[in-house]
N, C-alpha and C positions, 0 to 999 in steps of 0.2 A: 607539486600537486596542482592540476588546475582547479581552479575556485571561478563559481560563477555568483554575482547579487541575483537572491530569488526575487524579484518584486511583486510578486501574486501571492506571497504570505502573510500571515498575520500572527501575534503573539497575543494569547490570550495565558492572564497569571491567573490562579488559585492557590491562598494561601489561609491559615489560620488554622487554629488547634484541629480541625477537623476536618481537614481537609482531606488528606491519605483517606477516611473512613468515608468521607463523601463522595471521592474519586472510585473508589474500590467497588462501591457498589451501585455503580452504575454507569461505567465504561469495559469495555472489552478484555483489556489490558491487566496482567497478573501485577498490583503496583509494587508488591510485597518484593517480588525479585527483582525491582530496577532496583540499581545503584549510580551514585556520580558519575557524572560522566556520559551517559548512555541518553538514545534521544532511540525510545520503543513505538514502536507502533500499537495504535488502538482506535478503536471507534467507540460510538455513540449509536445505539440499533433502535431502530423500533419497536414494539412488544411485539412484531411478526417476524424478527430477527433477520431485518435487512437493514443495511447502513447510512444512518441518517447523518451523520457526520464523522469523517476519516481528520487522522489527525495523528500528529509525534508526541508524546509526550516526555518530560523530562523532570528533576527535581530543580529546584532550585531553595535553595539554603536547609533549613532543618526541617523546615514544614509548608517549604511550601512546593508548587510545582508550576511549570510553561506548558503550553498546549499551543504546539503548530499547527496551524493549519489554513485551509485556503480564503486566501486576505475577500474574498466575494461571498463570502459566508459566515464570515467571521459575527458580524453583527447576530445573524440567527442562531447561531451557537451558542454564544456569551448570553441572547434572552433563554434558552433552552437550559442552558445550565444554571442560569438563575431559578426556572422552574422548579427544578428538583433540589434546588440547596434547602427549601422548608426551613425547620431551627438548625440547621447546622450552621456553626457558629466558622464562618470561611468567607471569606472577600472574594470577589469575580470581578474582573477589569480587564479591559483592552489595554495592554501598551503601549506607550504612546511610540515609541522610539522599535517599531516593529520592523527591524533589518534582520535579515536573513539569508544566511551565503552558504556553501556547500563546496566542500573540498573534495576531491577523489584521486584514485591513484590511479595513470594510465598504465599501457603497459611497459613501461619503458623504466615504472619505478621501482625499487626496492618497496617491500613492502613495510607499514609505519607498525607498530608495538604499541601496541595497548595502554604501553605501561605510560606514553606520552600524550595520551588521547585529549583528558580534561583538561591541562596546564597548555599545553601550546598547540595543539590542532583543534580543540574542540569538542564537539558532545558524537559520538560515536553512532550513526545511523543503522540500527537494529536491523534494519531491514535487508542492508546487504550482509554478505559473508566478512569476516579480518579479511580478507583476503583483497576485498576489493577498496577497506580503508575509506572509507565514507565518510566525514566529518560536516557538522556542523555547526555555525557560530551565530550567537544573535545579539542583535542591539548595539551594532557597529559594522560602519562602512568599509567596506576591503578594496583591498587592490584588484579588481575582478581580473585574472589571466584566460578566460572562456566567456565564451556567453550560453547564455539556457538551449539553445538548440544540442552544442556539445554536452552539455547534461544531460537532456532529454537521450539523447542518442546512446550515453551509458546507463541512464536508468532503463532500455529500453535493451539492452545487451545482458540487462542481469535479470529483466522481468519483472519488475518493479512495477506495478500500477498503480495509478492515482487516480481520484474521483476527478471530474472533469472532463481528462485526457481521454480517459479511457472505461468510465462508468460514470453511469448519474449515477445521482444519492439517493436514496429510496428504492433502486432498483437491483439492488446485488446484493449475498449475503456474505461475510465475512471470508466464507470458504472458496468463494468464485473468486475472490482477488487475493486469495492464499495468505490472507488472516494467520491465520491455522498452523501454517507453515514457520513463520517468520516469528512468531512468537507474541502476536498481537492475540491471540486470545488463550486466557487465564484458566484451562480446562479442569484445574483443580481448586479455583477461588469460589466463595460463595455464591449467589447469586445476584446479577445485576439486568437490567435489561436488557430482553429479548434472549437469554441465557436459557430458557426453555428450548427454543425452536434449532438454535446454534449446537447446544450437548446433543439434541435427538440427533441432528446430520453428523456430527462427528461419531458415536456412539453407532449408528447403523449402517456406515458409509454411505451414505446415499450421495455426498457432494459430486455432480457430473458437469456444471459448470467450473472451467478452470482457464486462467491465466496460462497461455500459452505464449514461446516466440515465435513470430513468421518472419520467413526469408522465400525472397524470390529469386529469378534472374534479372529480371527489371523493375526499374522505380514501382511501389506499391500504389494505389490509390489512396482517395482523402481517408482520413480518420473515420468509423463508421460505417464504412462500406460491407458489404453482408458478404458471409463467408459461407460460399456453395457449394455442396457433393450432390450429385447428378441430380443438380438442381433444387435441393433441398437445403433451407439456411440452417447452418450447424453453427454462427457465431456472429461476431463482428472484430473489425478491426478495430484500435486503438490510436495510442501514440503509433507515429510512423516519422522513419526517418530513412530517407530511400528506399533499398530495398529489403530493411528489416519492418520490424513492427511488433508492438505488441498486439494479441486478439485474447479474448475472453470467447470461450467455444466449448461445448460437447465432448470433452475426450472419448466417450463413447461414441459417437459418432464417427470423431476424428479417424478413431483406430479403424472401424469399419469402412471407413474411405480406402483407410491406406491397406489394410488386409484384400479387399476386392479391385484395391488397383485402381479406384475409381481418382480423377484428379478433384483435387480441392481449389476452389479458383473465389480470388475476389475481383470482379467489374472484369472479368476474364483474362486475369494475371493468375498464372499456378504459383500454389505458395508450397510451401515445407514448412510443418508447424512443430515445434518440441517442445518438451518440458524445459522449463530454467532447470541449470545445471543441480544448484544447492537444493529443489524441492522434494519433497520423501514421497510424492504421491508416482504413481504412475499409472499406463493405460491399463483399464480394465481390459482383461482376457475376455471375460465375455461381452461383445459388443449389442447394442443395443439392436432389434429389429429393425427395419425398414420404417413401418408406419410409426413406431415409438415416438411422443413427443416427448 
């Protein structure tokens, strides 16, 4: 399996009798159904239920838990979670020893079992499919066989986003980077923050921003570049690694590009945009108008 050092992560611990009840109500994340082993996804919303910090979370020992997430935010997060700790009786610290590396499976390998996840590969990344065997390890240096561009380029083949890369923080809700999908939000746990705004889009479908792949025939442009149907911006790009890329964009739109034939282009590159394979949503039948924003 190649494994690459993340160095733009950080480990932030929470631990103490109260922690699970602290974490639980008020992060994204259902904490109830992780188990050992597993490294889920979750965020941190704002009370307008857009994502103020993305993050992995995991257990570690009997009460407490690790929280990945990006080493350039990490300070803001650890004071933010301080905030809301009030009397709960829970410790919050940076790690000091905050390594973090990622193993995956190409396609060349046998796929790895479950059954050997926590003991010798690792903490199992939620976010992709078994299929794709995703692993991660922290707080020890590895033999790195990749480096982060080759990651970036399979995280970007399974549709994977991340804040940064491919969204700021503040600016996207759960459901735009396929939250929803991956099992980063808890649709039957109590209420924690911004859980009003998130059950209303889940609950009446309204989500029309969405994580999509693009591919072209030639190299894409930079990150960001605005994604055009006859002239109209339906997206932007993201991570890009030649001529794929992730884009966050309009599926309603999208489909209306592609039902009227019309080309979708970024900096005047045609793209082909699709759903990731594993996602349950797809395009709306009825596309949205012309003038619709």
């Amino acid at each position: 399996m190649p494994t690459a050092q993340l160095n733009d992560r950080a480990l932030i611990s929470v631990s103490g009798v109260d922690a699970e009840h602290f974490l639980q109500n008020i992060v994204t994340a259902d904490l109830d159904v992780l188990t050992a082993g597993q490294a889920k996804p979750s965020a941190l919303l704002t009370p307008q239920g857009k994502i103020l910090f993305d993050f992995l979370v995991s257990r570690d020992g009997e009460s407490g838990f690790i929280l990945e997430c990006r080493a350039d935010v990490a300070g803001d997060f650890l004071r933010r979670l301080t905030l809301y700790r009030l009397r709960a009786k829970v410790d919050i610290s940076s790690q000091e020893q905050s390594l973090v590396s990622v193993s995956w499976r190409d396609g060349s390998e046998a796929s790895v079992s479950d059954s050997s996840s926590s003991q010798s590969t690792g903490l199992r990344d939620l976010r992709f499919s078994s299929d794709a065997s995703v692993f991660r390890k922290y707080g020890q240096a590895v033999g790195a066989s990749a480096d982060t561009s080759e990651w970036h380029t399979f995280r970007i083949s399974h549709g994977i986003a991340e804040s940064g890369a491919d969204y700021q923080l503040g600016d996207a809700f759960p459901h735009d980077v396929l939250l929803d999908q991956m099992g980063g939000v808890g649709f039957r746990k109590g209420c924690y923050v911004g859980q009003e705004v998130v059950s209303r889009m889940q609950h009446r479908g309204t989500a029309r921003r969405r994580v999509l792949i693009a591919s072209a025939e030639s190299e894409l442009p930079a990150p960001g570049a605005d994604i055009l149907a006859d002239g109209r911006s339906i997206g932007a790009l993201g991570s890009v690694s030649g001529k794929s890329a992730l884009a966050i964009a309009r599926i309603d739109k999208v489909k209306a590009a592609m039902d009227d034939g019309v080309p979708i282009l970024a900096d005047g590159v045609a793209l082909s945009l699709s759903i990731p394979e594993w996602a349950k949503f797809s395009f709306p039948q009825e596309t949205a108008a012309a003038g619709d924003a």
